[in-house]
C-alpha positions, -999 to 999 in steps of 0.1 A, spaced: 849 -523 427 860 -507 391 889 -533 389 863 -562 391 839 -550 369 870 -543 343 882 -581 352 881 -606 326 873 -635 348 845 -619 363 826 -612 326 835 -649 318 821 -664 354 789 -638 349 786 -649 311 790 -689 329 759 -679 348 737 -665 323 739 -694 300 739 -720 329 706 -702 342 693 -701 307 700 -739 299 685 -749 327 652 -724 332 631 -749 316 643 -787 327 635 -772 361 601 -757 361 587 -789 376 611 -785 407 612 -741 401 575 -743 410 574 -772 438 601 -749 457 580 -717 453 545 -736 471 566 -746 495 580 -708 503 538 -698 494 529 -723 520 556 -711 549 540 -672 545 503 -686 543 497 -674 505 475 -704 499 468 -709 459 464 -732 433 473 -721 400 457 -729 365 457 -726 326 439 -732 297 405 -717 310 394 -705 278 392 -742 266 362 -750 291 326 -754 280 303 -733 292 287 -756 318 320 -763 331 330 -731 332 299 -725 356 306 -752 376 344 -744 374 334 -708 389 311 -729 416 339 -749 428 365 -717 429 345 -700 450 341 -726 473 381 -730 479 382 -693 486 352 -687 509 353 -718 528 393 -723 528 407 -689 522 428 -710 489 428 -684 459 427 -697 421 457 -682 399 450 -684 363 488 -678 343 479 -684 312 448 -687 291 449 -710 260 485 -703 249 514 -724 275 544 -740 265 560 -776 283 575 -748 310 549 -735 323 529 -766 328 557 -782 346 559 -753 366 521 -751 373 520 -791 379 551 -788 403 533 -761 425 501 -776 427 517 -811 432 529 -797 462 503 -767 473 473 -795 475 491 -820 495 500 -794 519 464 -780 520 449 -818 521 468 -821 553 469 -785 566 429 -798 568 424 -830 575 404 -836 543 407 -835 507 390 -800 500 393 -797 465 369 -830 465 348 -818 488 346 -783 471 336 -800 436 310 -822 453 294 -786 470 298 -771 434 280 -802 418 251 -804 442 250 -761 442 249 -764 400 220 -791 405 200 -778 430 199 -744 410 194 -763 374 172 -796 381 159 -800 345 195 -802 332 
């Protein structure tokens, strides 16, 4: 074990790795986070994952708030929020690549489209609660 951390062709290959790992880390969030809803889905961690809340309006934040707790009461599928207003082209092409695959997998895990269905419920909840507005 000594002799191969003293080798010169295993600091090279190591060194190999880092960079290639490090080259690559963000051409492949779109795929890196696809993969990881897919391993979510298989151990029944159902979520959808967001950024840029802080941008919202106020009304849309209540409504937003409506329509998460919809997907977690009525389908058990938690809201992530990973970032707030600062994200880079990484991290949204890792967020778009899970949620590409986490809501086709729930849209057929169901039968229905419940992200639809839970912003319809939030609509009509906000309008039955705030009829003047």
């Amino acid at each position: 074990m000594l002799s191969l951390l003293k080798s010169r062709r295993t600091w090279i290959a190591t060194l190999g790795v880092v960079i290639g790992v490090a080259i690559l880390w963000y051409p492949t969030a779109y795929p890196r986070g696809m993969l990881v809803a897919y391993f979510d889905h298989a151990r029944e961690n159902y979520q959808i994952m967001t950024y840029g809340f802080a941008l919202l309006p106020p009304l849309e934040e209540v409504r937003y708030v409506l329509y998460v707790r919809g997907l977690r009461e009525r389908f058990g599928v938690k809201t992530t929020a990973v970032a707030g207003c600062v994200i880079d082209e990484a991290l949204v092409g890792y967020v778009d690549g899970y949620n590409s695959v986490s809501r086709r997998l729930l849209i057929e895990d169901h039968n229905a489209d419940i992200f639809e269905e839970c912003r319809s419920l939030a609509h009509e909840e906000w309008e039955a609660a705030h009829p003047q507005d």
